[in-house]
C-alpha positions in Angstrom: 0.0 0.0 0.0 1.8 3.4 -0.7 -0.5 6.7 0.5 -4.1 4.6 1.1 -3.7 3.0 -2.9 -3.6 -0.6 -3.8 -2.1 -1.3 -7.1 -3.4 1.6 -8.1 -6.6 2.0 -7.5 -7.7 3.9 -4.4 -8.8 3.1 -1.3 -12.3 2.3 0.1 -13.9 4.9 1.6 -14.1 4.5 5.3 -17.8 4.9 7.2 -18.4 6.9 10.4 -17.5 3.8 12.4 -14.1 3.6 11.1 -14.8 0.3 8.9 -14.9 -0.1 5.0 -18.2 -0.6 3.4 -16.5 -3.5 1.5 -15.9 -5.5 5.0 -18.7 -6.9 6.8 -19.8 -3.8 8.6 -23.7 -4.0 8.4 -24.0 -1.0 9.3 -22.9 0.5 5.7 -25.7 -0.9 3.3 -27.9 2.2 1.0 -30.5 3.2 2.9 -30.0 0.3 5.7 -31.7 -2.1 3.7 -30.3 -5.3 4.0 -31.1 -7.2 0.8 -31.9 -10.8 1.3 -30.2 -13.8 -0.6 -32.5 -16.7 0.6 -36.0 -16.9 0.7 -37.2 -15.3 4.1 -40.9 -15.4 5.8 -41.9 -12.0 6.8 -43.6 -8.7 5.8 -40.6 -6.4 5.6 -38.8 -6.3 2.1 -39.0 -4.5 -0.7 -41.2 -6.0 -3.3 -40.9 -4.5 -6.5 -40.7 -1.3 -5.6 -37.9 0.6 -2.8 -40.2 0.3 0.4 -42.8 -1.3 -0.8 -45.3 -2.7 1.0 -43.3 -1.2 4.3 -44.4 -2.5 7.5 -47.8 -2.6 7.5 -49.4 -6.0 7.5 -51.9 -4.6 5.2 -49.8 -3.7 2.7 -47.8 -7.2 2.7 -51.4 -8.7 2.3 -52.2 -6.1 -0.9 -48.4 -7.5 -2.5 -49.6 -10.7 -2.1 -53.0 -10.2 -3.8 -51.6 -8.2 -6.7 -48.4 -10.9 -7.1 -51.7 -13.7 -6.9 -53.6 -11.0 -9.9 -50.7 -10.5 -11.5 -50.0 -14.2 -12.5 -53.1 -15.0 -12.9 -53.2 -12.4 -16.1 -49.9 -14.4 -17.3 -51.7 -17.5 -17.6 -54.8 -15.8 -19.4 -52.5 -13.6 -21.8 -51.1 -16.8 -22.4 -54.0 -18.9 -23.5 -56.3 -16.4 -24.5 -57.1 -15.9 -28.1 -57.6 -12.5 -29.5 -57.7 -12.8 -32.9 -61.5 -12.9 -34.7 -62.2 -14.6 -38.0 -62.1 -13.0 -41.3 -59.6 -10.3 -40.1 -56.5 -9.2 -41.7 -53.0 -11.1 -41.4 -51.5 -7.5 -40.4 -54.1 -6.4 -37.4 -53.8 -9.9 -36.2 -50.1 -10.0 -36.2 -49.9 -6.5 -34.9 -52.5 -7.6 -31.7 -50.7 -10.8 -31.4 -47.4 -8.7 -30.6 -49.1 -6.4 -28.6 -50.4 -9.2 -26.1 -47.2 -11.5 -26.5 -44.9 -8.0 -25.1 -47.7 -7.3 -22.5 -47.6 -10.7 -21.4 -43.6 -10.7 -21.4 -43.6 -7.6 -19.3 -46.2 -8.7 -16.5 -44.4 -12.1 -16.6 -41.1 -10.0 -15.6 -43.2 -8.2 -13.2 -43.8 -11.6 -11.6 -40.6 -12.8 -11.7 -38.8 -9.6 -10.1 -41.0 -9.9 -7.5 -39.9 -13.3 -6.9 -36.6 -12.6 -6.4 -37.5 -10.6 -3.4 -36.5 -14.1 -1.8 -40.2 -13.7 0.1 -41.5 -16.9 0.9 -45.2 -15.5 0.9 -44.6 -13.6 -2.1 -43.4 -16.7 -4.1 -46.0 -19.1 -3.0 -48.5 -16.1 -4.4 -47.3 -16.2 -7.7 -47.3 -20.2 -8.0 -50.8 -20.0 -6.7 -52.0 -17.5 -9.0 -50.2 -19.5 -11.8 -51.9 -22.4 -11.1 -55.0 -21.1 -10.8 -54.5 -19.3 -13.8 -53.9 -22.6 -15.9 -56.7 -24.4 -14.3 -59.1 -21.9 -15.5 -57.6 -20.7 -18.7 -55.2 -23.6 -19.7 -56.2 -26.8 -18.4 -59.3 -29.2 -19.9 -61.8 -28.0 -16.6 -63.4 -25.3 -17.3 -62.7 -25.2 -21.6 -65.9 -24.9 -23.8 -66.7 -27.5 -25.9 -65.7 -26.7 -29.8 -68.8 -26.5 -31.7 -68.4 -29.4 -33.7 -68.7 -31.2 -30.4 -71.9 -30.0 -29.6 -73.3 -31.0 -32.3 -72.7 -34.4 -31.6 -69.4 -35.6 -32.6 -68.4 -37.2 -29.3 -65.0 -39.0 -31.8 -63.3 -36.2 -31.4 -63.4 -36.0 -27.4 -60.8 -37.3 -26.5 -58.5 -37.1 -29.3 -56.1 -34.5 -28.1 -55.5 -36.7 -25.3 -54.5 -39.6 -27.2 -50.9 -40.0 -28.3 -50.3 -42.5 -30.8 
């Protein structure tokens, strides 16, 4: 070390307590926020946004619910068809991207929020994903096509089958 440089560069700058913020001082962290590396129960975390939901139980519950929402509209961006019959190749391209970049964004959304490492928080958005595909995805709750109300039961099951 020659006049507080190392090879060069300069030195860390030292904290009101004396230690660098590159040691293991917790005290130095922006905004003493301690950002957490493994998943953690609890309502205090940021979520998304820098102190949000605080720590008001209220809040945590309202991240929860709009993480649940949130994936929810994934699922249903993803299996929903928007595109009506007889209309142009170029408006239903054009509405195809517009729902495939929406659904890429929210999709994000979900996933940042996930890496808030909150237990609570991730176990909403694998809810509302799964609830999501049950209702839009999955077999339960699909309409029949129209050629199977009208009485062509052969074609049931056919999706099913793998030959």
């Amino acid at each position: 070390m020659d006049g507080g440089h190392m090879n060069g560069m300069p030195a860390p700058p030292v904290t009101a307590t004396g230690a660098s913020p590159m040691g293991t001082n917790p005290v130095w962290t922006p905004h003493h926020a301690m950002m957490h590396m493994a998943f953690f129960w609890g309502k205090n975390g940021d979520i998304l946004f820098p102190g949000w939901p605080g720590s008001s139980s209220g809040m945590y519950a309202l991240v929860l619910i709009f993480v649940f929402f949130l994936a929810v509209l994934v699922e249903f961006l993803s299996h929903a068809s928007f595109a009506k019959r007889g209309s142009g190749t170029a408006a239903v391209g054009l509405v195809q991207t517009a729902v495939h970049t929406l659904r890429a964004g929210l999709g994000y959304l979900v996933m940042l929020a996930v890496m808030s490492f909150n237990g609570g928080v991730f176990v909403a958005a694998v809810a509302g994903h799964a609830l999501g595909f049950l209702v839009f995805g999955s077999w339960v709750f699909r309409r029949p096509a129209p050629e199977q109300v009208a009485g062509d039961k052969s074609s049931d099951m056919s999706p099913m089958i793998s030959a």
